[in-house]
N, C-alpha and C positions, 0 to 999 in steps of 0.2 A: 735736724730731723729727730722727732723722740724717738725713743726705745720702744715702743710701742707699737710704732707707725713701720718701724724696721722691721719689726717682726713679723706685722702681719706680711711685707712686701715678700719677705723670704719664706711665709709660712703658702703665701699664696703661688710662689712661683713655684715648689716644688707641690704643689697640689696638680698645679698644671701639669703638671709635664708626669704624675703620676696616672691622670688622667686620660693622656691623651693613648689614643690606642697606637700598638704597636704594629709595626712594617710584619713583612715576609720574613722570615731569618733571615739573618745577614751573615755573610764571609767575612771571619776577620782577617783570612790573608789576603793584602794587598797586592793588584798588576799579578791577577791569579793565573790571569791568561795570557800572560806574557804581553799583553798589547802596548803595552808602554814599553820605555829603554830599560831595565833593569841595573837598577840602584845599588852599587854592594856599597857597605863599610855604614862609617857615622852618618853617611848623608841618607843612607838608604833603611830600607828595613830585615834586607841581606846579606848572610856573614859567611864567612869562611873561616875554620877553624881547626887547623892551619894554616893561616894562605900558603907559605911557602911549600906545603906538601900540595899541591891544585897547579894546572895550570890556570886556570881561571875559570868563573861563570859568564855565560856570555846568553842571548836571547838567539836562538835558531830557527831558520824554516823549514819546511820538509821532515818534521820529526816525526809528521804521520801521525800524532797526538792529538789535541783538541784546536780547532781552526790550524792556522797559519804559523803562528812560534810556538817555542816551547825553551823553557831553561838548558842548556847541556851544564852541565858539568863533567869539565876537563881534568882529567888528570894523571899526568907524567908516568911512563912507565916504571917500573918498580917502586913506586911511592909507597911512605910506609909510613906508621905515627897515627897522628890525629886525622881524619877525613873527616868532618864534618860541615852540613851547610846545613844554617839556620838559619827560621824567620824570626823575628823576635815581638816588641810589646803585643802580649795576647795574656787574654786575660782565662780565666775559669772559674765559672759561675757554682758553689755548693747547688746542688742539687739539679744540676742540667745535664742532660742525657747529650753530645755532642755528636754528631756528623765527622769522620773524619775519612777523607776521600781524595785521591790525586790517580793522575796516568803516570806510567813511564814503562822504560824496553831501556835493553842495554843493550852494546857493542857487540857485549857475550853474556850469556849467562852469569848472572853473578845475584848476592847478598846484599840487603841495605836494611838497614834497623831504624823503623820510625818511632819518634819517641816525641814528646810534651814534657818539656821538663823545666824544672827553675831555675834561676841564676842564682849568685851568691845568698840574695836574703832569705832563699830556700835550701842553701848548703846543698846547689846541683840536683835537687831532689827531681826520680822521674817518676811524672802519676801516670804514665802509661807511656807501652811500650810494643812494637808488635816488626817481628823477621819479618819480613818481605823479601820473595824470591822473583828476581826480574827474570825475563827473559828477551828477545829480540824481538818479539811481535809487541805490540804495543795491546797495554793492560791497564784496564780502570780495578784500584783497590780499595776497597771502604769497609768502614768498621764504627762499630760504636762506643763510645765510652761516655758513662753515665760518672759524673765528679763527686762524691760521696764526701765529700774535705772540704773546709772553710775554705773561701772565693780567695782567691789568689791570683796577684797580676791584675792589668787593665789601670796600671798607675804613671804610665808612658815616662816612665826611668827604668833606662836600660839594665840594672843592676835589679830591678825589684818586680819584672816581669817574667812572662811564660815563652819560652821558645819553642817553636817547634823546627825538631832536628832530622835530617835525613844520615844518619852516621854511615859515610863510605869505606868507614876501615876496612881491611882485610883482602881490601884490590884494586888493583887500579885501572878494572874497568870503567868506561865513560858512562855515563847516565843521561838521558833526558826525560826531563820531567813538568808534566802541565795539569791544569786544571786542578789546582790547589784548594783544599776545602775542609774551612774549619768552621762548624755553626750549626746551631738547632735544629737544622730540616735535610734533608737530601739536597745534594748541587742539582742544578740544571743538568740536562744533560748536556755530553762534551757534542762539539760544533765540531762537525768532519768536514775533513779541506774540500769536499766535493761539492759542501752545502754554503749556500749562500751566508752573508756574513756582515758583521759589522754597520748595522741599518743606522739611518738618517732619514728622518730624526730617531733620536737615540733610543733604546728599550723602556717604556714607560716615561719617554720623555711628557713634560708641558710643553706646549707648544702653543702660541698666542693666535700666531693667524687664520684665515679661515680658509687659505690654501697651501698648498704643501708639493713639494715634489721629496717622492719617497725615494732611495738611491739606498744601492748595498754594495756590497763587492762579492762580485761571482764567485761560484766556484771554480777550483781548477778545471773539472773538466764539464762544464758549461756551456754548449753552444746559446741556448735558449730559456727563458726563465719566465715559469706558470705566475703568475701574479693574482694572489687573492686577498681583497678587503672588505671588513663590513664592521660592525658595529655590534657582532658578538662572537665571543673568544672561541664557542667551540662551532659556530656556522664555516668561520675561517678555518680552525683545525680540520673539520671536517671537508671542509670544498667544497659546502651546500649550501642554501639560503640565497643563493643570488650574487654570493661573495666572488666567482670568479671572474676576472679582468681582462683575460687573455692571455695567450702567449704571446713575447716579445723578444728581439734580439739584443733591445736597449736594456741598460742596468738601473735606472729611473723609472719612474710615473708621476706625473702628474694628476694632482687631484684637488677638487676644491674649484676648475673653472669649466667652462662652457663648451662641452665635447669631451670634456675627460669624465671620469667618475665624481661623483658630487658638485653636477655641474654647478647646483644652488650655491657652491660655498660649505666649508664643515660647520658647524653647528657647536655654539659653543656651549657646552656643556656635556658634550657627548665625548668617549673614549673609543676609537678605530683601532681598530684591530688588520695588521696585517703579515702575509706568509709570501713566501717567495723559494718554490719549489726549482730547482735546477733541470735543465733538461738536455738529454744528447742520443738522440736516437738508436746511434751505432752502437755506446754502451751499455750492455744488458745489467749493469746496477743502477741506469735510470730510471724514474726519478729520483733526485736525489730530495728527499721533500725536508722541507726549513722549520724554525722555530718559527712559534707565532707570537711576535712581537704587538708591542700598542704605543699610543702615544695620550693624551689628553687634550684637546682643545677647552680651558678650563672656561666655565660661566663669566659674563660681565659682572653678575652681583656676588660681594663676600662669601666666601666657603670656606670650608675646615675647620669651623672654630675652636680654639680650645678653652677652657675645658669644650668639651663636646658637647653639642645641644642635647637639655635632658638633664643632665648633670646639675647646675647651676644650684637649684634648693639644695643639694645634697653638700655641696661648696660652702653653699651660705651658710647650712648647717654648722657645719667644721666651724668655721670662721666665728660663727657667733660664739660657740663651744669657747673656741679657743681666747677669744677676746675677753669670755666671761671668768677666766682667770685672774686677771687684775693684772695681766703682764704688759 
């Protein structure tokens, strides 16, 4: 292959991929919601430092936080030293304003010091650092920090990346902590155990076929659940346009055949929109009303192109530019 031929391949792949547009802000902490088993050490993205001052991290329920788990950290009475738990490869972008936002309540009253800091190739360096005062009721805390310093981290070597630390020195109250959030926009909001949860198909999934049974997991206190769908985001937020389904005892819906919703079949090319409000007569905080989730039933013909349609002369442009070099 010449030199030539190389370079257009790499000049055009990263054309691409400058071009294509970008997602929602993304979370770079991982299993933010506890939902997966939580990973400590080299296998994970979770540390302790010092293990032997902890009794360990573990994934809890009941922590009254966001959904169903949430992180505890454990640790031994009179423990004294290093407390620290950290996530680590994360990276920070010069000139990005970041989101930084989590729940937690302690045992008792106590102190914890969140901090963003570097490893060795930054000599420990912290770009931000903020006291947090827990308490026992359960608190969402957020804050901004805008990165003013050349991009550091995001090189997934443990030694030359960004951590983010919760430093538990100074006590050896217990902590639980969920709904972890590091990234350019606002988190979701956190999921209360009373609200429905965990949909299938998944939050913005693709989805291929032309029927579907929707399933979530109740709330805790859940007799019955309002079920609405439709085919735009805020008819379903709202509970108008025709989107409501009815009340049900079952945790499912079928949709997509003959007697259910969409008797036709879904339509491929359209995105569904649906919510799943909790209901229990006897208690006066119902309803408990849900996120409004989607999914996609994508077109039979190609879509997304990249670069993106429109673009293509502006490509070609480049390209010629570039070729008329003589490289």
């Amino acid at each position: 292959m010449s030199r030539k031929i190389l370079c257009l391949i790499c000049f055009a792949s990263v054309l691409s991929i400058a071009l294509a547009s970008t997602a929602d802000a993304q979370n770079q902490i991982s299993n933010w919601e506890f939902d997966e088993p939580l990973v400590v050490g080299t296998e994970g993205d979770w540390w302790m430092w010092e293990d032997i001052n902890f009794t360990g991290l573990s994934v809890v329920q009941d922590a009254a936080l966001s959904g169903d788990n949430a992180m505890h950290v454990a640790i031994p009475d009179g423990a004294s030293g290093s407390l620290q738990v950290y996530h680590s490869y994360l990276k920070l972008e010069q000139g990005v304003t970041y989101t930084i936002s989590f729940m937690a309540r302690a045992d008792a009253p106590r102190t914890i010091t969140v901090v963003l800091m570097g490893r060795t190739l930054y000599n420990w360096s912290w770009f931000w650092s903020q006291e947090v005062e827990l308490t026992t009721e359960p608190q969402t805390y957020t804050f901004e920090y805008l990165h003013t310093g050349a991009t550091v981290g995001g090189t997934g070597n443990f030694n030359d990346d960004i951590d983010w630390c919760f430093d538990h020195g100074g006590s050896d109250v217990d902590t639980y902590i969920d709904h972890i959030w590091l990234g350019e926009g606002p988190p979701p909001l956190p999921i209360a155990p009373d609200s429905a949860h965990d949909p299938s198909p998944a939050d913005e999934a693709v989805y291929t076929d032309t029927w579907a049974t929707l399933s979530w997991i109740p709330g805790e206190s859940a007799v019955s659940h309002d079920v609405y769908l439709g085919e735009s985001f805020d008819d379903v937020n709202d509970g108008t346009g025709g989107t409501f389904q009815g009340n049900q005892e079952l945790a499912f819906l079928v949709v997509g055949f003959v007697g259910f919703p969409y008797p036709d079949g879904l339509v491929p090319g359209t995105t569904y929109y649906w919510r799943v409000d909790e209901i229990n007569d006897a208690d006066p905080n119902s309803p408990w009303k849900g996120m409004v989730w989607s999914f996609i039933v994508p077109p039979k013909k190609a879509y997304d192109p990249v670069p993106n349609n429109g673009v293509n002369m502006t490509a070609l442009f480049l390209l010629k530019n570039y070729m008329g070099h003589g490289r």
